[in-house]
C-alpha positions as CSV (number, residue, x, y, z in Angstrom):
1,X,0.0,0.0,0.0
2,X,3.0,2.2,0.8
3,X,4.5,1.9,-2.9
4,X,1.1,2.4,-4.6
5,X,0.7,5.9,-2.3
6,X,4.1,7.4,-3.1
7,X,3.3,6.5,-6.9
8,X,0.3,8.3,-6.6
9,X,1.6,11.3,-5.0
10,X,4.3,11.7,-7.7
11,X,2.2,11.2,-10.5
12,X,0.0,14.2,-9.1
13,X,3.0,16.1,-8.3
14,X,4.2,15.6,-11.9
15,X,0.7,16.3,-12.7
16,X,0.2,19.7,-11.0
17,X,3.8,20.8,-12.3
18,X,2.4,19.9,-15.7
19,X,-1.4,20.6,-15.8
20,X,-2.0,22.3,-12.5
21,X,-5.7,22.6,-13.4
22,X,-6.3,19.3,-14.9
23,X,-4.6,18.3,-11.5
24,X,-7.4,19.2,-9.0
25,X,-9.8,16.4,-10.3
26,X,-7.7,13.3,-10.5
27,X,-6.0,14.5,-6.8
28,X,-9.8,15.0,-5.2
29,X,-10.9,11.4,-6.4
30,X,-7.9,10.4,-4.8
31,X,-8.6,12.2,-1.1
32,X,-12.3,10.8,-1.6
33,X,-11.1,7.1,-1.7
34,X,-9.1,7.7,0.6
35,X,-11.7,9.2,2.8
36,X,-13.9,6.7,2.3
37,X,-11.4,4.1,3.8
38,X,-10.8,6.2,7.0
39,X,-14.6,6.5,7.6
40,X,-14.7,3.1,7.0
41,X,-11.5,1.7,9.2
42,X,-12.8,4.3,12.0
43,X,-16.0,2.9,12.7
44,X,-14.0,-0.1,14.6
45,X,-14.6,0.0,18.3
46,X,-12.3,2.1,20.8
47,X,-8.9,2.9,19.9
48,X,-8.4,0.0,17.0
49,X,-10.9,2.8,15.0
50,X,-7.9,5.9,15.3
51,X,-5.2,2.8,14.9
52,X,-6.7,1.6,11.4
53,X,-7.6,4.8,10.5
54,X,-4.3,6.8,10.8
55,X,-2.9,5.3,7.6
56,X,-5.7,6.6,5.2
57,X,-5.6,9.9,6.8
58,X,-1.9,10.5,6.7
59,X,-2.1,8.8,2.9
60,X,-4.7,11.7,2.3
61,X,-2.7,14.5,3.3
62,X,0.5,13.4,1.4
63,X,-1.8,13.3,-1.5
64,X,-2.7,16.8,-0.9
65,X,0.5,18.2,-0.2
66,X,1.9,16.6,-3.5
67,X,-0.5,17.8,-5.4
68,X,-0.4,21.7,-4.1
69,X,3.7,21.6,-4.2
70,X,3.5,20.8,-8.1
71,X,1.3,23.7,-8.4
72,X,3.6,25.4,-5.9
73,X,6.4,25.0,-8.0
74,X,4.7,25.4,-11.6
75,X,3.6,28.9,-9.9
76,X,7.6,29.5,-9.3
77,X,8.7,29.0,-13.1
78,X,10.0,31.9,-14.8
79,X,8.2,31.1,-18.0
């Protein structure tokens, strides 16, 4: 799972730098799977809910800070 998330991120990084608005879409399906698997992993009892959880939220906020520093950097061009 960890290898299929930092292949995600840089393909939206390299994305953003590229496309920056073409970007948004594919990166807010991304945060929406991944949202659905925290709601999902969070409904288990007690503190196994935050402990399953933690890996979809943290996956979810890479995503999103990949995304926004390819459009970060495509902002910082020159050209």
């Amino acid at each position: 799972m960890v290898v299929g998330i930092v292949a995600v991120c840089v393909v939206l990084a390299v994305l953003a730098f590229v496309l920056p608005q073409v970007s948004r879409h594919p990166e807010r399906g991304t945060q929406r799977s991944l949202g659905a698997g925290t709601r999902v992993t969070g409904k288990a009892p007690g503190p196994l809910g935050r402990l399953f959880s933690k890996p979809f939220r943290s996956s979810s906020r890479a995503v999103g800070r990949s995304g926004s520093a390819g459009r970060r950097a495509r902002g910082r061009m020159p050209f």
